[in-house]
N, C-alpha and C positions, 0 to 999 in steps of 0.2 A: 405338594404331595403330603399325605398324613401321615406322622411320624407312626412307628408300628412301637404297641405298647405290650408288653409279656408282665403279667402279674401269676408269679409261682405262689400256689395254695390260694388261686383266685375266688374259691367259694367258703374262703374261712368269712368273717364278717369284716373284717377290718378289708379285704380282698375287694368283697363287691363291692364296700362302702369306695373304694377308690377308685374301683372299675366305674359306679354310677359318676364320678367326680370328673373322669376324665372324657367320659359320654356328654357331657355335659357342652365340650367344645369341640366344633369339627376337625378338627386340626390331629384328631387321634383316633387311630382304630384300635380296639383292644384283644388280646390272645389272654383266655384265662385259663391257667392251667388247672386242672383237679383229680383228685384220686377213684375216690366213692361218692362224694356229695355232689350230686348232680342236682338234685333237689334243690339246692339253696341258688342253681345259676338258673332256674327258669325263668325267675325274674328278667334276666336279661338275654334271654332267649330270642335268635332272630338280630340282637344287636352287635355280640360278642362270635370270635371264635374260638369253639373248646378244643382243648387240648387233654387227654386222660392220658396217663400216663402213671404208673407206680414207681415210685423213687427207685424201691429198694430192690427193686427187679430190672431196674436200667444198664446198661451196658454203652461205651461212648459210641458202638455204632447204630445205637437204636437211638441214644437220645440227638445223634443228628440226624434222622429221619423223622424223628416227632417234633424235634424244633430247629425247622431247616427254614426259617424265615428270619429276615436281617434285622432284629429289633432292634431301636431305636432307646428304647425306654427297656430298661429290667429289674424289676419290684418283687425280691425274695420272702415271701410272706409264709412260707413253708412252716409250718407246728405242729411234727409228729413227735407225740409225745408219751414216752414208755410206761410212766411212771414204777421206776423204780428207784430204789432208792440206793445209796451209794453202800448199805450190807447187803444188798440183793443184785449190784448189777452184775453182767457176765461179759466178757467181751463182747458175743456175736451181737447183743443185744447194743452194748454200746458203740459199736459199730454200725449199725443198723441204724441207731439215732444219728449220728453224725452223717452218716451218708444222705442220709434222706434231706436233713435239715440242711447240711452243710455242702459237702464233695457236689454233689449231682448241681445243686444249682449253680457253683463255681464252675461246673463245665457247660452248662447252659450259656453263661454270660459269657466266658470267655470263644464259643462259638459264636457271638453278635460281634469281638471284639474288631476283629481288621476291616468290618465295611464300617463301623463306627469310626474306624482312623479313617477308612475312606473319604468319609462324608465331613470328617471336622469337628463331630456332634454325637455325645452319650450322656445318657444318665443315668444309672444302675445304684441303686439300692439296697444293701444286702438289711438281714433284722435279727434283733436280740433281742436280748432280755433283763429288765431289772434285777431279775432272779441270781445274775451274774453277778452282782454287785454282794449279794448277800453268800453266796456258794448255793443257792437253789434250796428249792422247799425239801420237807423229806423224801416226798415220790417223784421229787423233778430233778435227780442227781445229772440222768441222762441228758435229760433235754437241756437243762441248765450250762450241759459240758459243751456241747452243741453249739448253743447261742453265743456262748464265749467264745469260739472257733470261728463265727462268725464277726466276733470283732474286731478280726486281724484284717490290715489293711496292706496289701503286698507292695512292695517300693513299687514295682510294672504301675501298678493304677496312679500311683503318685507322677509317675513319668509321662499318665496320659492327659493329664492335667493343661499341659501346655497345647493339647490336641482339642482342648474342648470338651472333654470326657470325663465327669467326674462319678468318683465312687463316694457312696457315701455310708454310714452306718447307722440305721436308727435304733436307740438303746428304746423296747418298748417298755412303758409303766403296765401300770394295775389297769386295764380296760372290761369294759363290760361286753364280753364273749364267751360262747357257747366254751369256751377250751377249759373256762373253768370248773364247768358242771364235769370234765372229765377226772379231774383231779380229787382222788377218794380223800375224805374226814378233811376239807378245806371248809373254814368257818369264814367265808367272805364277808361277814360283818364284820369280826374280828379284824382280820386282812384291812380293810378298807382305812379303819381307823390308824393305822400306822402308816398310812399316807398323811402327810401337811395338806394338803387339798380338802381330805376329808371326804371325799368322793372318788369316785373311775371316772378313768376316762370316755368319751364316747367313741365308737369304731368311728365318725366321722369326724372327732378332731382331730386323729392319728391319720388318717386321709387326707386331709387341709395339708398337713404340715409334710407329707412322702409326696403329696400334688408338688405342692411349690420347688421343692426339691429335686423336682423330677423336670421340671418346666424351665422353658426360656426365659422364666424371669431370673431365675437362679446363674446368676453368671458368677460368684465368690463364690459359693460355698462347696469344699470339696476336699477330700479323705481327713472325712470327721466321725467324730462319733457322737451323736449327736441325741441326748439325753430329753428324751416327753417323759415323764415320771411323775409328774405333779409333785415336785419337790425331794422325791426320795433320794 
């Protein structure tokens, strides 16, 4: 039977680039969630199942009706991102980042979580941000607060560990994605050169390394946080 794959924010680029990775082997059907960009999944139109849904409009008895299927695999790739900055933000607003980014997809995963005890077998992914490391750019106060809330690993997932279930954390680096054209007066030349790398990453190296982690090759590795940054 094919393991059922849920990738949240499945039409950002780093999303398809993981969705195309796991298409790859029969062994996985995929569920890609999306908001407004529907545009970027025709690509895999015909292969995938869409899911739309708005974070920040979710309530817990709609989001078990739009994700009432027992996934297997859950890849939090969610980056809504406010850009405000920490003299501008307001609660509703940073409320609104975190839910979307954070609260909504912890209740997504934790709806796959007892048929995964059932079965023996999970692998869930929650994602950050570099940005965290730094306290976030100037207009990514929010989103920054966000992806740090996403770094918290709750003892439960630790205890599912012995089930075969692991959580993991991917800290993401400087990538080359459309999220940054959203970000006002960012000098990505600049930017780039304060990576040791000296370059971005590609969305399909950040897919290689959530692949494997997400896969039955991965039998160690579990409630990490786990640092692609190209040395930052």
């Amino acid at each position: 039977m094919k393991k059922k794959v849920l990738i949240l924010g499945g039409s950002s680029d780093i999303g398809l680039a993981l969705a195309k990775k796991f298409l790859q082997s029969d062994k996985y059907s995929c569920y890609l969630h999306y908001n407004s960009n529907l545009k970027n999944l025709n690509v895999l139109k015909s292969k995938c199942n869409f899911i739309k849904a708005d974070f920040f409009s979710l309530d817990s008895e709609t989001i078990n009706k739009k994700f009432d299927n027992d996934f297997d695999i859950i890849v939090n790739l969610v980056g809504y991102l406010s850009n405000k900055s920490f003299a501008e933000f307001r609660i509703k607003s940073l409320e609104k980042s975190i839910k979307i980014n954070s609260i909504v997809p912890l209740l997504i995963i934790r709806r796959s979580i007892n048929k995964m005890i059932k079965k023996k077998w999970g692998r869930i992914v929650n994602s950050s941000s570099v940005g965290t490391k730094f306290g976030g750019g100037h207009t990514t106060f929010e989103y920054s607060i966000a992806k740090h809330f996403n770094e918290f690993i709750p003892n439960y997932f630790r205890k599912l560990v012995s089930k075969n279930i692991f959580f993991n954390v991917i800290k993401i680096g400087l990538t080359n994605t459309k999220l940054h054209s959203k970000i006002p007066n960012k000098d990505i030349v600049k930017r780039i050169k304060l990576v040791p790398t000296k370059k971005m990453a590609d969305p399909n190296d950040i897919a290689n390394y959530i692949y494997f982690i997400c896969s039955e090759e991965n039998k160690f590795i579990a409630s990490e946080i786990i640092s692609i940054t190209g040395g930052e």
